[in-house]
N, C-alpha and C positions, 0 to 999 in steps of 0.2 A: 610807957613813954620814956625817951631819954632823958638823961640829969642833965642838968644845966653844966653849961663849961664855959670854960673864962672867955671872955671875947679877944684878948691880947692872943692864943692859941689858934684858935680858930678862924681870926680874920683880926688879922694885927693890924689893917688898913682901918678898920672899923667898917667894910664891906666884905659882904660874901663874897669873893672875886672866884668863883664856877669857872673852870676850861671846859668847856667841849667844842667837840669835834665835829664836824655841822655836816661831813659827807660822809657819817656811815646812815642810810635812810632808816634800818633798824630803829634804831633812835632817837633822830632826829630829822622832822623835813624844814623848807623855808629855807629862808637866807638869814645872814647878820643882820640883827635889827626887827629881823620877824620871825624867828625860831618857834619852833614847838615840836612837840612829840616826847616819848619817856624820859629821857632826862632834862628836858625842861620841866615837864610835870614834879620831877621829883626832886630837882635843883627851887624850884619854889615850895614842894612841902619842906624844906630841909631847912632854907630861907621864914616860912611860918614859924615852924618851931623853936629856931635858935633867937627870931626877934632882929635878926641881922640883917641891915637892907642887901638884894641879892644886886650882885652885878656879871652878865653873863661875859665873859672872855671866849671869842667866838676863834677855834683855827679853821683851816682848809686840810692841813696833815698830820700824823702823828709826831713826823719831824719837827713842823713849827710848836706843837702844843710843845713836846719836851725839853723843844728849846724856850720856852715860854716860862717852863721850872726854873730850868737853871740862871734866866734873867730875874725869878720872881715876882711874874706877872699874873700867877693865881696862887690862889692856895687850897683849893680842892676841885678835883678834876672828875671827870666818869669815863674810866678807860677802862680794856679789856684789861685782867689781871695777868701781869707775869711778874714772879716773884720774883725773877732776875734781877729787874729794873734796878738798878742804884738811884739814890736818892729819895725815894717815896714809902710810903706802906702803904699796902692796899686794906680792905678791906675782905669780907667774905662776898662771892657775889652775890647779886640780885636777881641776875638773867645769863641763859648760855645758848649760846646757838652754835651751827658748824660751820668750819672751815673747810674748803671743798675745791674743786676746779672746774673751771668753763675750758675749751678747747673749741677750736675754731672747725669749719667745713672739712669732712675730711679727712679729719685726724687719725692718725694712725693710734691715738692714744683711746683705748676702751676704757681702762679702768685706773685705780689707783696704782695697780701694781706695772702702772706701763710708764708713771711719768718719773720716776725716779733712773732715767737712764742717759748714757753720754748723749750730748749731745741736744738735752735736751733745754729748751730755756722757758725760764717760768718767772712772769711778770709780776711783780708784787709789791706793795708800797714799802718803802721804806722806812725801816724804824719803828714799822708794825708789831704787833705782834706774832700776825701770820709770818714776816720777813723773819723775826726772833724763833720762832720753834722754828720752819724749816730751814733756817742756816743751821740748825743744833740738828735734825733728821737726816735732810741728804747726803746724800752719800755722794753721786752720779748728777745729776740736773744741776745745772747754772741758773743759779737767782740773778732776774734783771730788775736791780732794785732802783724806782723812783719816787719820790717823792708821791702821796699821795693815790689814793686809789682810782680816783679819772683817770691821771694819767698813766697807771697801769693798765688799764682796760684799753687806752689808748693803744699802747705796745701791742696786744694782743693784735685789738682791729688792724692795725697797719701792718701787720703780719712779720714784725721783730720779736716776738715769742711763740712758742709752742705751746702754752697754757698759761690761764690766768687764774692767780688763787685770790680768794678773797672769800667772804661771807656768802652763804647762799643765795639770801636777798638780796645779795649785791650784785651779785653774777646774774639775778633773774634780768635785772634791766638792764644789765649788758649783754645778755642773748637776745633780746629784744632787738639789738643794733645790728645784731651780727646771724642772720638768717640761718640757719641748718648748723649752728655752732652748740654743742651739748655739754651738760653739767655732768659732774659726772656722779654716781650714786657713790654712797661711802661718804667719810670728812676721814683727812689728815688731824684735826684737830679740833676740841671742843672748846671754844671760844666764853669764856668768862668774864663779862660786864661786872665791874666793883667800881667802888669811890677809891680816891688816894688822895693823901695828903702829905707834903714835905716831912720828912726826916727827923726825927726830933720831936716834931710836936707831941707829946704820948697825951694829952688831952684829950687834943683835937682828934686824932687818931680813936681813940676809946671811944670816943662821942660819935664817930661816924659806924664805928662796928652798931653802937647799942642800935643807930638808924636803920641799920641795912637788916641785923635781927627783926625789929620793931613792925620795917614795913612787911615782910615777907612772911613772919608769923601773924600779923594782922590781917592779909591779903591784900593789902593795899598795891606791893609791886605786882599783884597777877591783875589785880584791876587796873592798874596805867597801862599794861599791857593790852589788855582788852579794847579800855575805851579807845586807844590807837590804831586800835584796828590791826597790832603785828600778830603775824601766823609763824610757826614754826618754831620759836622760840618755850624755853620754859623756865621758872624760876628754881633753881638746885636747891634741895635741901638745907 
């Protein structure tokens, strides 16, 4: 089990105030106010433990939640891990799945080695993490960065990009939309789910690594996994 940690640290409000992200389906289905799925599950084992009423902070983007840090409006989040980020610590992950492309009817694009070229545009939420690694990868392809992965997938359907990157699972229900449009085999990137928590805290921070140890050598993160019914995903070492 984890040690106790000061509640001034870890939720200075006297509330667990949780960010997630409530459109990546991976993790989370339901709307504001009826959420559920793995980080909800785990935003309430986290909640049991520490004895701290939870309160979920629900965004639509990766944009709003980060803008949501630097207003102050949570103090522990469930995001993909990129050490980059300023302001936060992550933790170790819990879950990783891939980063991949959908490509509409048609496409001239086969493989991975076909969408890194002029000319080419690739829809992607902004502020993501997927927008983060491949702004640092391409070389050649135009990132058309929006807010939000709906309205990424949107650019694709309206036929303003030439691929759409995103999660696999995520791309499944946007081929769905978009009839004879194919994922493509391979990932760009393997996408890592952690906790974070603001800057400074080294507590809170400490306290959220011993959790994310805790649940994964227990099996508890392969079990929410499970009882959610996600495929494809696994928990890293």
């Amino acid at each position: 089990m984890t040690p106790p940690v000061p509640l001034s640290d870890l939720a200075p409000t006297g509330k667990l105030r949780i960010g997630i992200m409530y459109t990546n389906p991976i993790l989370v289905s339901g709307s504001p106010g009826n959420l559920r799925g793995i980080v909800v599950d785990l935003a309430q084992e986290l909640a049991r433990r520490t004895g701290i009423p939870l309160e979920i902070v629900p965004y639509e983007t990766s944009a709003a939640r980060w803008h949501g840090l630097q207003s102050g409006d949570w103090d522990v989040t469930f995001s993909a891990c990129d050490v980059k980020r300023d302001g936060v610590v992550f933790t170790a992950p819990y879950l990783e799945s891939e980063g991949t492309y959908l490509v509409p009817p048609a496409s001239s694009i086969r493989n991975m080695e076909d969408v890194d070229h002029e000319g080419i545009r690739i829809a992607v939420s902004a502020h993501s993490s997927l927008d983060m690694h491949l702004s640092d990868s391409l070389k050649h392809a135009r990132l058309e960065r929006i807010p939000g992965a709906p309205a990424a997938a949107e650019l694709l359907i309206a036929g303003k990009a030439d691929a759409l990157a995103g999660l696999r699972q995520q791309l499944m229900r946007v081929q769905l939309r978009l009839p004879g449009s194919t994922i493509l085999d391979g990932r760009f990137m393997a996408i890592q789910q952690a906790l974070a928590i603001p800057a400074g805290r080294k507590a809170g921070a400490q306290y959220l690594r011993d959790f994310v140890e805790d649940i994964k050598k227990s099996g508890l993160a392969a079990q929410t996994i499970e009882s959610n019914g996600i495929r494809g995903v696994a928990v890293p070492p």
